[in-house]
N, C-alpha and C positions, 0 to 999 in steps of 0.2 A: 504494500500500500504506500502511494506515494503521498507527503505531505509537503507542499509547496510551503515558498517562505512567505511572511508579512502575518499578520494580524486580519482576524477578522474584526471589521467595523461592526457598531453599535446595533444589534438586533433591531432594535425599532428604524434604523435607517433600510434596514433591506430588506426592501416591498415587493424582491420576486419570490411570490409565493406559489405559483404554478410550477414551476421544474424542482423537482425536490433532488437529494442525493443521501450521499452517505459519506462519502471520501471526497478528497481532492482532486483523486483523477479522472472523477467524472464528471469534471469542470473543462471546462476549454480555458487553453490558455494559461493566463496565471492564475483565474479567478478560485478561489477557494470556497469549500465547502461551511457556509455559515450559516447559524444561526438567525431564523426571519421572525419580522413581526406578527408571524401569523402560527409561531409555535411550532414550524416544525425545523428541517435546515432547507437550504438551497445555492445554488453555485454565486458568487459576490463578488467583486474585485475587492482586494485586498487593502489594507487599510498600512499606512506610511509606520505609523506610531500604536504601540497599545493603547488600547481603550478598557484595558482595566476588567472587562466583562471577564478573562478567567480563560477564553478562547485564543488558543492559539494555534487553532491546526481541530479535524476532525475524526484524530483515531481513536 
């Protein structure tokens, strides 16, 4: 399982809630497997800086 680098952003900022995932690597791209507003995860562009949520990766 691959766990790409960066930080997932703030759950309430990522509002795609249709494509869900599990991992990383069923993200395009760099985008990682995070945490969304709607409670479950889904793929995100990754965020510069921690945001403290405790997410750093989706294994």
């Amino acid at each position: 399982i691959s766990v790409k680098s960066g930080n997932c952003p703030l759950k309430n900022t990522v509002s795609n809630c249709g494509t869900r995932c599990t991992t990383d690597s069923q993200c395009v791209l760099n985008q990682k497997c995070c945490p969304n507003k709607c409670g479950h995860m889904s793929c995100a562009e990754p965020s510069v800086v921690s945001t403290g949520s405790g997410y750093k990766g989706s294994n």
